[in-house]
N, CA, C and O atoms as a DFTB+ gen file, in Angstrom:
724 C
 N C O
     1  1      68.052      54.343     137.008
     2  2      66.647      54.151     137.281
     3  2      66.116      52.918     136.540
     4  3      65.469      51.986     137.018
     5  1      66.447      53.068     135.506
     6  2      66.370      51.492     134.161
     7  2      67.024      50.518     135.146
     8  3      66.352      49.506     135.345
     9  1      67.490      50.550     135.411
    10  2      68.344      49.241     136.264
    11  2      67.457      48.513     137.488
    12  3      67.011      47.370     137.585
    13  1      67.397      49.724     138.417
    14  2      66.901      49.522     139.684
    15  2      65.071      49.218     139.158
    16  3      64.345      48.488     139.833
    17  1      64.664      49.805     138.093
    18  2      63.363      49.447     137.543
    19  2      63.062      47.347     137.221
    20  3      62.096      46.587     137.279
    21  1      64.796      47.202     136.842
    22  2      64.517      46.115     136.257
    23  2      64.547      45.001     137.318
    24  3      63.764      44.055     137.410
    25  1      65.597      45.291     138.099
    26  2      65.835      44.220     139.804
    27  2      64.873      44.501     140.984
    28  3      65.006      44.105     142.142
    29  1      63.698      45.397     140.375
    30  2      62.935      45.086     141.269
    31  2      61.941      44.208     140.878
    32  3      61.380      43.458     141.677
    33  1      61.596      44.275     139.249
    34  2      60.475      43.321     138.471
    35  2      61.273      42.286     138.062
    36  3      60.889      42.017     136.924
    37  1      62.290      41.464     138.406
    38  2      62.816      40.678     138.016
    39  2      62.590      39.504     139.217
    40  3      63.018      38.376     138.972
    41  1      61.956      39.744     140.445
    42  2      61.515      38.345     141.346
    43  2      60.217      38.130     140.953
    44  3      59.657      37.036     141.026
    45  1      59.606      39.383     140.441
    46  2      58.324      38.951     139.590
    47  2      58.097      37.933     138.970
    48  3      57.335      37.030     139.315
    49  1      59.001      38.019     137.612
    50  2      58.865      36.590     137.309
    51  2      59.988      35.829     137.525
    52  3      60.142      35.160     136.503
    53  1      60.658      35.638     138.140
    54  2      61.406      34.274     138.326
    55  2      60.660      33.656     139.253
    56  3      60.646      32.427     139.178
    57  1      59.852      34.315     140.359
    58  2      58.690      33.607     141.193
    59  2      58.298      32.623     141.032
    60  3      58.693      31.635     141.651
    61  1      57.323      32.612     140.071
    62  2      56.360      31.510     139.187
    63  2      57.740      30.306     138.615
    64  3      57.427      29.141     138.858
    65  1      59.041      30.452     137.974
    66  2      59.590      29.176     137.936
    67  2      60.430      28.634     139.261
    68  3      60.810      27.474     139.419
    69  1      60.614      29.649     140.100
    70  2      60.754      29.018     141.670
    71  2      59.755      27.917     142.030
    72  3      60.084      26.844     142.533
    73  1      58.575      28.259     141.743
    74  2      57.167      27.529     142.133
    75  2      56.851      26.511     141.543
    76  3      56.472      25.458     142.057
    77  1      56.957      26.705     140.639
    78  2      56.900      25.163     139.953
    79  2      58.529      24.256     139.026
    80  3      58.812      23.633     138.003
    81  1      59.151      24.789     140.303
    82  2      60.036      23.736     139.583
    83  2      60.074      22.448     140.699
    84  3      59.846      22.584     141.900
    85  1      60.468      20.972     139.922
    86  2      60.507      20.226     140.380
    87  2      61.439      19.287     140.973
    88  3      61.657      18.332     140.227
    89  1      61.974      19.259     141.930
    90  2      63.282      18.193     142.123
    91  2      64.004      16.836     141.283
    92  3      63.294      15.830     141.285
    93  1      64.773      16.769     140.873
    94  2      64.612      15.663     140.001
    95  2      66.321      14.911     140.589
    96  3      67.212      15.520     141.181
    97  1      66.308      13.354     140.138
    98  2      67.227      12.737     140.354
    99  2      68.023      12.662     139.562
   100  3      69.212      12.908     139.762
   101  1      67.435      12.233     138.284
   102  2      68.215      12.225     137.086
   103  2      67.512      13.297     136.202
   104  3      66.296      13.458     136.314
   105  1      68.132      13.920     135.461
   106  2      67.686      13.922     133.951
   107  2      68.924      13.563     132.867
   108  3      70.109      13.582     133.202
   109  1      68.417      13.209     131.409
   110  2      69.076      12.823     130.619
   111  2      68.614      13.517     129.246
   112  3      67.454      13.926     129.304
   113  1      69.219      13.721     128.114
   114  2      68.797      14.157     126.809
   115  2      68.684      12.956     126.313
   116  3      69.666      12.213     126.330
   117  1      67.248      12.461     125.680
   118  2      67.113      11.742     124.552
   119  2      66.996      12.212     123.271
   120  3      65.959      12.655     122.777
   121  1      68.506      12.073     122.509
   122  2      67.964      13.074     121.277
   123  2      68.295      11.710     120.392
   124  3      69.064      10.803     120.711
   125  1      67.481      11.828     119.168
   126  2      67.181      10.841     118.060
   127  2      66.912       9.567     118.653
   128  3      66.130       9.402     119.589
   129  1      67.708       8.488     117.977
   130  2      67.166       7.191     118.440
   131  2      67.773       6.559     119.667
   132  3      67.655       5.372     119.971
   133  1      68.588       7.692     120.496
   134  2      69.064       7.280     121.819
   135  2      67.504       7.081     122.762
   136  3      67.496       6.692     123.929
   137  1      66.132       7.471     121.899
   138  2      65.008       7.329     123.138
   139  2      64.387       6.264     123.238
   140  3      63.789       5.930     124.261
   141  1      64.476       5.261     121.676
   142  2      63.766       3.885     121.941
   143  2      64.778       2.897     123.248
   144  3      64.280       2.045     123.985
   145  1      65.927       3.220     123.243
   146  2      66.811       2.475     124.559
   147  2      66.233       2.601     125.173
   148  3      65.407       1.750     125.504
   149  1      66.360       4.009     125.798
   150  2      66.016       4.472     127.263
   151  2      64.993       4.347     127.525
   152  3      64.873       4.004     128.701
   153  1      63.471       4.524     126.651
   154  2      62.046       4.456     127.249
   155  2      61.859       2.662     126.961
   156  3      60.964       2.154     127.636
   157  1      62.395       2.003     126.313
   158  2      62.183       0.715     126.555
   159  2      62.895      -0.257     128.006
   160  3      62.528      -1.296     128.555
   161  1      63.676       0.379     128.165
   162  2      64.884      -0.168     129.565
   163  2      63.861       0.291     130.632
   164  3      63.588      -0.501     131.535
   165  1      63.236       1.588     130.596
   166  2      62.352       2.030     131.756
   167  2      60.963       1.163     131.677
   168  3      60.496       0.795     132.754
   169  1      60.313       0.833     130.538
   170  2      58.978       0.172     130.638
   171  2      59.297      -1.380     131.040
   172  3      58.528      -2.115     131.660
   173  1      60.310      -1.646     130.661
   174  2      60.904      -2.835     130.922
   175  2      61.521      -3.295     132.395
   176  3      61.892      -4.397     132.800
   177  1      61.474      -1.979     133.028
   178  2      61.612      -2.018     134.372
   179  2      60.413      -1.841     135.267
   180  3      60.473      -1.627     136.477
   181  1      59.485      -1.936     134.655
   182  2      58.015      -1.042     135.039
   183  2      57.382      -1.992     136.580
   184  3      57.240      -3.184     136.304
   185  1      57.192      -1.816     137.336
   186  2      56.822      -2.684     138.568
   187  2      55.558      -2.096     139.268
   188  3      55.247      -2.743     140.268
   189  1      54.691      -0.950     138.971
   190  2      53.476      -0.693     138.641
   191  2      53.011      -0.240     138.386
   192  3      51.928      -0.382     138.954
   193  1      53.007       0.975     137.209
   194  2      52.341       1.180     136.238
   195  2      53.069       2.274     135.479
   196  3      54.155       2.768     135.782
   197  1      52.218       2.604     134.338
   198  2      53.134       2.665     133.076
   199  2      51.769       3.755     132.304
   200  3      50.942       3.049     131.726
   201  1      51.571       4.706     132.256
   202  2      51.054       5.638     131.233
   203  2      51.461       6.324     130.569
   204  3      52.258       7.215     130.861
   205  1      50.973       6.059     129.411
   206  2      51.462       6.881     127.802
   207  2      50.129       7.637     127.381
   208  3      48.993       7.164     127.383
   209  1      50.619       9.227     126.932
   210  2      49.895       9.732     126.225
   211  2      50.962      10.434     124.875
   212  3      51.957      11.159     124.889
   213  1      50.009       9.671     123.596
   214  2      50.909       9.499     122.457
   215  2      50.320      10.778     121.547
   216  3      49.226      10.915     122.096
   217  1      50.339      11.216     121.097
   218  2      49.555      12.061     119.395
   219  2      49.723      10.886     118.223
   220  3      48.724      10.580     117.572
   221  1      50.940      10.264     117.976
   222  2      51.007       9.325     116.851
   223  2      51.931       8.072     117.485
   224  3      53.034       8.149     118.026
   225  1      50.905       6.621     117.173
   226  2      52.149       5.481     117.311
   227  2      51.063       4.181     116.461
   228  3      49.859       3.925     116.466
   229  1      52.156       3.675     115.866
   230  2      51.906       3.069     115.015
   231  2      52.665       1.331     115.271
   232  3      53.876       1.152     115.398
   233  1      51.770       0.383     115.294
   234  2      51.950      -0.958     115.216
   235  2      52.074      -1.426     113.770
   236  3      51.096      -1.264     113.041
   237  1      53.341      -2.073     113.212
   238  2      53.886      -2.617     112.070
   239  2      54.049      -3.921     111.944
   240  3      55.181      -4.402     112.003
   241  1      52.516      -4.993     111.676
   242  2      52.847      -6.088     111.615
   243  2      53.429      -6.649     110.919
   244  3      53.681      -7.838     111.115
   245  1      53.890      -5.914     109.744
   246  2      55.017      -6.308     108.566
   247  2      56.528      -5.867     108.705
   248  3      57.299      -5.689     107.761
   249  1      56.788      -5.736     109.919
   250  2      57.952      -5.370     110.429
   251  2      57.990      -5.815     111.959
   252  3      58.100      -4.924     112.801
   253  1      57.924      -6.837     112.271
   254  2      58.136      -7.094     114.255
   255  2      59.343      -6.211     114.693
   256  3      58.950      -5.546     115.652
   257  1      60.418      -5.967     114.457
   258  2      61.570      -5.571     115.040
   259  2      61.375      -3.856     115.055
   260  3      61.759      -3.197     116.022
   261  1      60.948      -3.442     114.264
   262  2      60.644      -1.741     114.043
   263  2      60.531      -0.871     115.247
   264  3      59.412      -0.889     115.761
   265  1      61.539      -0.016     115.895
   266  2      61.560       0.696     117.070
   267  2      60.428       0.296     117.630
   268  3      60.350      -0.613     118.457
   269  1      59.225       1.157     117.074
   270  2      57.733       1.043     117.683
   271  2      57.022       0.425     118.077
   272  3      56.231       0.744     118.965
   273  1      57.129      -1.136     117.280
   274  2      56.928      -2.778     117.848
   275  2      57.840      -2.708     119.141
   276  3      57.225      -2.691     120.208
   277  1      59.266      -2.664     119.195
   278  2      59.694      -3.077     120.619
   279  2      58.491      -1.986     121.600
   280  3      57.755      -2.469     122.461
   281  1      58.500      -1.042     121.375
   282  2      58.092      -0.204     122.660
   283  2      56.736      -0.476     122.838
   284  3      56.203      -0.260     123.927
   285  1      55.982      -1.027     121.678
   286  2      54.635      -1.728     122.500
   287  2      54.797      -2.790     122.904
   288  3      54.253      -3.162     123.944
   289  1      55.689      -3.657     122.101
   290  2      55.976      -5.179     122.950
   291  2      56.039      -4.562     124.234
   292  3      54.915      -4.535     124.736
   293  1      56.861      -4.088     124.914
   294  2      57.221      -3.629     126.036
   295  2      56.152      -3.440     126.669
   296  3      55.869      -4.178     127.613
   297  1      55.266      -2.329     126.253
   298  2      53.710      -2.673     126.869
   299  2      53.085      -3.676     127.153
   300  3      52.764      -4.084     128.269
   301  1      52.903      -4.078     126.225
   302  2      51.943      -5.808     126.503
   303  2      52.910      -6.828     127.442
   304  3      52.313      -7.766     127.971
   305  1      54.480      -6.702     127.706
   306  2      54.736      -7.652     128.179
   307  2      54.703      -7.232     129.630
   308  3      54.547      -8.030     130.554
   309  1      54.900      -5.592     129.806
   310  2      54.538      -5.083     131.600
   311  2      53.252      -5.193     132.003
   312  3      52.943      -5.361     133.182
   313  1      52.264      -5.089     130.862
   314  2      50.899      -5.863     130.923
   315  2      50.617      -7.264     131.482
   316  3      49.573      -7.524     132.079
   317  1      51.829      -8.369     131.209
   318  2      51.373      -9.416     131.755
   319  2      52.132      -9.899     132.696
   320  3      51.935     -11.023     133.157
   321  1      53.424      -8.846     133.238
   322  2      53.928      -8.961     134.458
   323  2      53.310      -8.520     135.454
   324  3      53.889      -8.492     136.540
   325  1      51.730      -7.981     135.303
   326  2      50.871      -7.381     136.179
   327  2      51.335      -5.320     136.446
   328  3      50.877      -4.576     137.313
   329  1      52.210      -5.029     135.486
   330  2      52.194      -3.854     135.738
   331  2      50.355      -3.315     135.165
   332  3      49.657      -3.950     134.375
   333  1      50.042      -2.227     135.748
   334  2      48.755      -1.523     135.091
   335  2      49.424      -0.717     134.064
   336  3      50.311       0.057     134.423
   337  1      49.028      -0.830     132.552
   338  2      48.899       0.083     131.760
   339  2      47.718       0.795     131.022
   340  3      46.628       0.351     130.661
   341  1      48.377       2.268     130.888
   342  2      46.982       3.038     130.166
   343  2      47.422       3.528     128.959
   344  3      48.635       3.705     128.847
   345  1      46.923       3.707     128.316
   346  2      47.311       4.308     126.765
   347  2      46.119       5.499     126.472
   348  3      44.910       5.331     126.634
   349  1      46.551       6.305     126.167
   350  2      45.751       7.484     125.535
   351  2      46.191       8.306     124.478
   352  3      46.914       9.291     124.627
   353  1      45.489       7.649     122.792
   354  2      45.828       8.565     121.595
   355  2      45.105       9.500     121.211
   356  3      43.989       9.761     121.663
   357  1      45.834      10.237     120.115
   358  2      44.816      11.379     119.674
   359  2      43.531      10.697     118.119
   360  3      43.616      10.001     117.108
   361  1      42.789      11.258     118.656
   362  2      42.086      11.301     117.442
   363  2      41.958      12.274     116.686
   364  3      40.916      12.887     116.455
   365  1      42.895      12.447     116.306
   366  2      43.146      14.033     115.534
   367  2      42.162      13.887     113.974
   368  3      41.852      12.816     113.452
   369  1      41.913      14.867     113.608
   370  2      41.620      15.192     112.119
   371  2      42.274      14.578     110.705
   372  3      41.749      14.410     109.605
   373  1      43.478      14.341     111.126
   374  2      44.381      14.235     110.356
   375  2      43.979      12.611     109.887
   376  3      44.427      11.931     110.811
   377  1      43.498      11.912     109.127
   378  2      43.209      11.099     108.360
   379  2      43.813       9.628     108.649
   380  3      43.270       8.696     109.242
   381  1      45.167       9.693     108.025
   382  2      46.270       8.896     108.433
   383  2      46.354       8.609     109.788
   384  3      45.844       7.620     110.314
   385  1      47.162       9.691     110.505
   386  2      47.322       9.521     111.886
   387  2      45.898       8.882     112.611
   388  3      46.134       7.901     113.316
   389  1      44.879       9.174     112.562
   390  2      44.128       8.536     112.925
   391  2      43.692       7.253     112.935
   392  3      43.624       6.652     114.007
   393  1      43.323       6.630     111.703
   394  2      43.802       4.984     111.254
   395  2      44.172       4.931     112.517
   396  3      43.608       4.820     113.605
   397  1      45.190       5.029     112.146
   398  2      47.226       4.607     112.422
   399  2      47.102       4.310     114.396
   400  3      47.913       3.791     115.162
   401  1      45.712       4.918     114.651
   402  2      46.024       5.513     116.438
   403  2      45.247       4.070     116.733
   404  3      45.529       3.145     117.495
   405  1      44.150       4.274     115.804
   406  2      42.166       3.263     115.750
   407  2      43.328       1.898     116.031
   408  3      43.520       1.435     117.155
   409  1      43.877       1.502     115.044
   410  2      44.519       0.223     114.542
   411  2      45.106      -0.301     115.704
   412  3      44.730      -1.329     116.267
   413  1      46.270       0.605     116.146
   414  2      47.322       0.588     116.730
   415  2      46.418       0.068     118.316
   416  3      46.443      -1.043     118.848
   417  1      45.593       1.454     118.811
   418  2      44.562       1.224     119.818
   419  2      44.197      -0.466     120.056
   420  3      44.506      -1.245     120.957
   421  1      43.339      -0.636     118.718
   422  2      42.807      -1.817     119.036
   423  2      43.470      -3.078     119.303
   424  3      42.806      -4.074     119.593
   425  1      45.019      -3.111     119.208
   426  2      46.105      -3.992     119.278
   427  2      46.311      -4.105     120.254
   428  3      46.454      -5.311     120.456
   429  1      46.510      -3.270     121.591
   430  2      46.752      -2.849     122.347
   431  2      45.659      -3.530     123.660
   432  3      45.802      -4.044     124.769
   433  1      44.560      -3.168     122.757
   434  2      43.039      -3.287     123.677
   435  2      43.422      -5.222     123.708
   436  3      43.457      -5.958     124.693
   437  1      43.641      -5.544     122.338
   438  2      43.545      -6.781     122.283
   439  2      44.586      -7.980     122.783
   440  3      44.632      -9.179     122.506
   441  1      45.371      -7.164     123.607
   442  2      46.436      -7.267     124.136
   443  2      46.219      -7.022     126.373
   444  3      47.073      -7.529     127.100
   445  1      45.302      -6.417     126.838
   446  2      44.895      -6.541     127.490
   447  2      45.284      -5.021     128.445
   448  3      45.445      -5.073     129.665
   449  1      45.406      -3.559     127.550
   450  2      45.750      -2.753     127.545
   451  2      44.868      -1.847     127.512
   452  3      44.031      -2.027     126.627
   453  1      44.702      -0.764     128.257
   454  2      43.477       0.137     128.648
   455  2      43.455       1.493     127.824
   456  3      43.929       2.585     128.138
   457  1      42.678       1.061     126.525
   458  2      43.377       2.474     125.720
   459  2      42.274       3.558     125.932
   460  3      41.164       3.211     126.335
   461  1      42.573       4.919     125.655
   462  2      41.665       5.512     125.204
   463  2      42.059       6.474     124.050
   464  3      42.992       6.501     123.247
   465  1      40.849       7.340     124.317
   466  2      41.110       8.528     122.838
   467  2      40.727       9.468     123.502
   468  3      39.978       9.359     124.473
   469  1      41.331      10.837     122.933
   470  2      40.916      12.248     123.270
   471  2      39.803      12.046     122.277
   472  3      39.487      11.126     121.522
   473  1      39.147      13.678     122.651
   474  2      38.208      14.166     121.701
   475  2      38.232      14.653     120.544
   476  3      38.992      15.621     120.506
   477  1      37.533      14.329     119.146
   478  2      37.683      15.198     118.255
   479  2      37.799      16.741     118.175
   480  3      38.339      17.266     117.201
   481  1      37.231      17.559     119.324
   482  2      37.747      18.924     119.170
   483  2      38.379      19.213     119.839
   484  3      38.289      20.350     120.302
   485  1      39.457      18.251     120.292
   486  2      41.116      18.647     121.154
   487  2      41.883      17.502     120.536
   488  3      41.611      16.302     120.521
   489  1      43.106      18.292     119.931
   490  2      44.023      17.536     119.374
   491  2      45.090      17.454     120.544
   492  3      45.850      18.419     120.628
   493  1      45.238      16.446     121.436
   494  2      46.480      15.918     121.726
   495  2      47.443      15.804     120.797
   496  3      47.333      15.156     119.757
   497  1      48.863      16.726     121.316
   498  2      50.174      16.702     120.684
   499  2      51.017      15.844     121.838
   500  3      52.063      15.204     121.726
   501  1      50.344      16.027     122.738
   502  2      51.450      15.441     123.858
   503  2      52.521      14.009     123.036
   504  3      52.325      13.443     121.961
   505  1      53.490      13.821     123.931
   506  2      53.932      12.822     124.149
   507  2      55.101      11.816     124.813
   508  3      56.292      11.588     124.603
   509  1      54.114      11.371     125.692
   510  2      54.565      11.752     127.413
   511  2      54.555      10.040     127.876
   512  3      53.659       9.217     127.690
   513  1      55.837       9.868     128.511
   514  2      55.138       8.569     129.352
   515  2      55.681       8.513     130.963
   516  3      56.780       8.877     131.380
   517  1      55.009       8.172     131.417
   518  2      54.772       8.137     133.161
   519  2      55.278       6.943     133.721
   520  3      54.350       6.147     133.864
   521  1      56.357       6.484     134.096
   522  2      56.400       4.865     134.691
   523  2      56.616       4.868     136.406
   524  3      57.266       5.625     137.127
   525  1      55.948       3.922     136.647
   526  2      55.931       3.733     138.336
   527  2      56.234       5.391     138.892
   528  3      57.316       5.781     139.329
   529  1      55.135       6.125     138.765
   530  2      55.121       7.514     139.445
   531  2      56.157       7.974     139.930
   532  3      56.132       8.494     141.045
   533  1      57.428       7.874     139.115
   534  2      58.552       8.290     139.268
   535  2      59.344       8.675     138.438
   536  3      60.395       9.271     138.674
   537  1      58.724       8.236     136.918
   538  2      60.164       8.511     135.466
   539  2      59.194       9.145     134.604
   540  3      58.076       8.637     134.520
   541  1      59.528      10.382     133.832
   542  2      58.640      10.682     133.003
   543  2      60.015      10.957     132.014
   544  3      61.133      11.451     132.166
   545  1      59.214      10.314     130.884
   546  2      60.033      10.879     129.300
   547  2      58.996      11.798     128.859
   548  3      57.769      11.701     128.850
   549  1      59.921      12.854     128.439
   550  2      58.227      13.863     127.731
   551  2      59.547      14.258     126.393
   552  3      60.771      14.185     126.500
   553  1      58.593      14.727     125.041
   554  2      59.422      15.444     124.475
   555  2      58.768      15.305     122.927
   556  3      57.541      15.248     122.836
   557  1      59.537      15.256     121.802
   558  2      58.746      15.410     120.378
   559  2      58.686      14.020     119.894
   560  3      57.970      13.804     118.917
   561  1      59.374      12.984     120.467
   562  2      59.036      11.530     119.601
   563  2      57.625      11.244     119.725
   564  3      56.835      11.317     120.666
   565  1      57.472      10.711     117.869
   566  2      55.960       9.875     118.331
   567  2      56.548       8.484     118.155
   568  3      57.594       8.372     117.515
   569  1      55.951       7.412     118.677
   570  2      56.053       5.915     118.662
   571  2      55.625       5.930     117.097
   572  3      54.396       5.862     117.071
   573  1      56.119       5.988     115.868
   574  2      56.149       5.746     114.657
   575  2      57.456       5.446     114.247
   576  3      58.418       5.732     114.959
   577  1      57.615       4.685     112.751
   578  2      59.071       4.795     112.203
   579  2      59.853       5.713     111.786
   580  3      61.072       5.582     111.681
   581  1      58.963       7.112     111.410
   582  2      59.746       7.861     111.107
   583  2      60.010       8.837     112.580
   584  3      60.925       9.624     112.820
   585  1      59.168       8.551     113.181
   586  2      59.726       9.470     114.922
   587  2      60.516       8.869     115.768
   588  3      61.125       9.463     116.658
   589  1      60.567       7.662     115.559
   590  2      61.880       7.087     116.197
   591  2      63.389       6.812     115.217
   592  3      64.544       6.783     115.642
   593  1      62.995       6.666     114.060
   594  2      64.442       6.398     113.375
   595  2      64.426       7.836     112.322
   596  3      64.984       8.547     113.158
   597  1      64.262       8.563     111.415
   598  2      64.006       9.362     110.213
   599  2      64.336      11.132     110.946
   600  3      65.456      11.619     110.794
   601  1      63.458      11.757     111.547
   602  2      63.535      12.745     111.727
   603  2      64.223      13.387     112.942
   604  3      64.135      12.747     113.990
   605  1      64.822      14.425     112.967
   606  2      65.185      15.077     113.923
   607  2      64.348      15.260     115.383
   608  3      63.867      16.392     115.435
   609  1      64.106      14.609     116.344
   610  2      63.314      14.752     117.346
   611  2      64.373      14.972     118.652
   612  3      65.574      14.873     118.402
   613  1      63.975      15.250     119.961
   614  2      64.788      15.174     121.276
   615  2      63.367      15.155     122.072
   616  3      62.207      15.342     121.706
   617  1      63.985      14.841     123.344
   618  2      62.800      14.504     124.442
   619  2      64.141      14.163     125.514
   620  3      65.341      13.896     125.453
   621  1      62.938      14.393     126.624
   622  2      63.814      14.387     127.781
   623  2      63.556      13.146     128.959
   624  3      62.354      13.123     129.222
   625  1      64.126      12.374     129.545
   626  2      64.439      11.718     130.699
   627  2      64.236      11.969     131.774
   628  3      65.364      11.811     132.242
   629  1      63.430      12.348     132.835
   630  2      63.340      12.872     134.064
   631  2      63.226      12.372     135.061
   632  3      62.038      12.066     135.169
   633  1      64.073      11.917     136.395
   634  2      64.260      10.644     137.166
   635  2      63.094      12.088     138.195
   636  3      63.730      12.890     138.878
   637  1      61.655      12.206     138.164
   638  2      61.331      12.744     139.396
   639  2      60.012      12.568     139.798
   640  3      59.097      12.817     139.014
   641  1      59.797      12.149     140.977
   642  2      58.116      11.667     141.275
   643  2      57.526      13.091     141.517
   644  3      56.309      13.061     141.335
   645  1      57.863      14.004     141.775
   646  2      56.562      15.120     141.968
   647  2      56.551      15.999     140.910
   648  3      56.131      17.150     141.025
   649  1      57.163      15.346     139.461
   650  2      56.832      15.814     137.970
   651  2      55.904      14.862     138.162
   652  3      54.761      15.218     138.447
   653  1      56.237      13.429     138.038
   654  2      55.320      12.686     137.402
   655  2      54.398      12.302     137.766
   656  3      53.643      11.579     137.115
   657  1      54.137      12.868     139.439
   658  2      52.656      13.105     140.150
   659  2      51.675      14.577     139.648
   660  3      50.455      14.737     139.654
   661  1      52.705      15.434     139.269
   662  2      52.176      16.575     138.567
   663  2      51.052      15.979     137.113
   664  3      49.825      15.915     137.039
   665  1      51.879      15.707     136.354
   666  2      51.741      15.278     134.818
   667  2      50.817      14.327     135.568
   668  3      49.740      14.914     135.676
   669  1      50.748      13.099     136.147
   670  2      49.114      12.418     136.522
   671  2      48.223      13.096     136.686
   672  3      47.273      12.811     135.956
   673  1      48.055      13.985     137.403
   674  2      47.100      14.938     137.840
   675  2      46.816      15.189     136.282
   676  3      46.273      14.282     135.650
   677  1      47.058      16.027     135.832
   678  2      47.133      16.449     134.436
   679  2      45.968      15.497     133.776
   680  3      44.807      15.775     133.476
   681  1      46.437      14.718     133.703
   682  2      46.497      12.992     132.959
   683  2      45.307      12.961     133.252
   684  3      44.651      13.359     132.290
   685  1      44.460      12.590     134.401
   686  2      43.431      12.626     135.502
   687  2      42.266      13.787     134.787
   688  3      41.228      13.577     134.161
   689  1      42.867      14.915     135.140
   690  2      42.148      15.854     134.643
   691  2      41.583      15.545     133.280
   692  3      40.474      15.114     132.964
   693  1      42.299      15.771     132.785
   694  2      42.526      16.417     131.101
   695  2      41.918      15.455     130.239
   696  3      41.506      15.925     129.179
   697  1      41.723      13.999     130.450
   698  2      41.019      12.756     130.362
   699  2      39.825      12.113     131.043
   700  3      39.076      11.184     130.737
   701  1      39.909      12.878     131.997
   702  2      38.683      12.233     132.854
   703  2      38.922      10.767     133.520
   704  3      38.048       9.929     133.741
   705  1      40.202      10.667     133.765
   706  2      40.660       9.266     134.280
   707  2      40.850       8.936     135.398
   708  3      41.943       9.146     135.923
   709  1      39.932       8.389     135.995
   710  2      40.273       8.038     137.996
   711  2      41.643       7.105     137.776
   712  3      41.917       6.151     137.048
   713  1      42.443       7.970     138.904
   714  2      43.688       6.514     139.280
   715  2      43.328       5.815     139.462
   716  3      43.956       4.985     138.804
   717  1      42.180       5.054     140.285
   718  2      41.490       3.730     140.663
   719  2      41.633       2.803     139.144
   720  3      41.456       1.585     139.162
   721  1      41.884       3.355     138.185
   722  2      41.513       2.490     136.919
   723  2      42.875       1.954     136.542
   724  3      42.998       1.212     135.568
């Protein structure tokens, strides 16, 4: 009876991940610093557009070469190959990290890059990037030195446009951001 109780509530929920799962071409594990390659080779391939939503990333003008410098270089330079980029950090509570977002932000802005900020009473953890509505990296790196080289992080690779039309929507929502922008 336990049995036949359990194979009948068992399409119950596998339902809901039938439903939202998404087709994908590739996926790949980015674990440690195998992710500054891969998300720089993809922004670097970027042909029209490119959204990041970060919690922490940090610009090191006393270091040009520093993981985190390449991956905004990378920004600013799909920026002036005419890709559209958006940037969206957290403005979290957290003191430091904040600076660190303001600074970083305004580099970005000054660079010809469309940043924004969440709200002070929603902390964005995300950290997610979207390229040509087809590649999403999502996972625990932040664009800092110690989240790309120092700590244990993984994130994932996902070759699939109706994730990364999902996650826009999201994006859209959750920001208040028309695609038109």
């Amino acid at each position: 009876m336990r049995n036949l109780k359990f194979l009948l509530l068992l399409p119950v929920f596998l339902l809901p991940l039938l439903l939202y799962s998404f087709p994908a071409q590739d996926v790949q594990p980015l674990i440690g610093d195998g992710y500054t390659g891969k998300v720089k080779e993809v922004i670097d391939k970027a042909k029209d557009s490119i959204t990041v939503v970060m919690f922490h990333m940090r610009y090191y003008p006393e270091h040009p070469a520093s993981p985190s410098n390449q991956l905004i270089n990378s920004l600013i330079n799909a920026k002036k190959r005419g890709v559209k980029v958006k940037v969206i950090l957290d403005l979290s509570e957290e003191e430091r990290g904040r600076y660190n977002n303001l600074k970083t932000g305004k580099f970005l802005s000054e660079n010809g890059i469309d940043v924004r900020y969440d709200t002070l009473t929603k902390t964005t953890h995300s950290k997610l990037v979207i390229v040509d509505k087809r590649y999403v990296i999502i996972g625990s790196h932040n664009w800092t030195y110690y989240g790309l080289t120092q700590n244990n992080e993984t994130s994932v690779f996902i070759d699939s446009s109706p994730l990364a039309e999902e996650l826009l929507k999201w994006v859209r929502k959750e920001f208040r951001w028309k695609s038109g922008r």
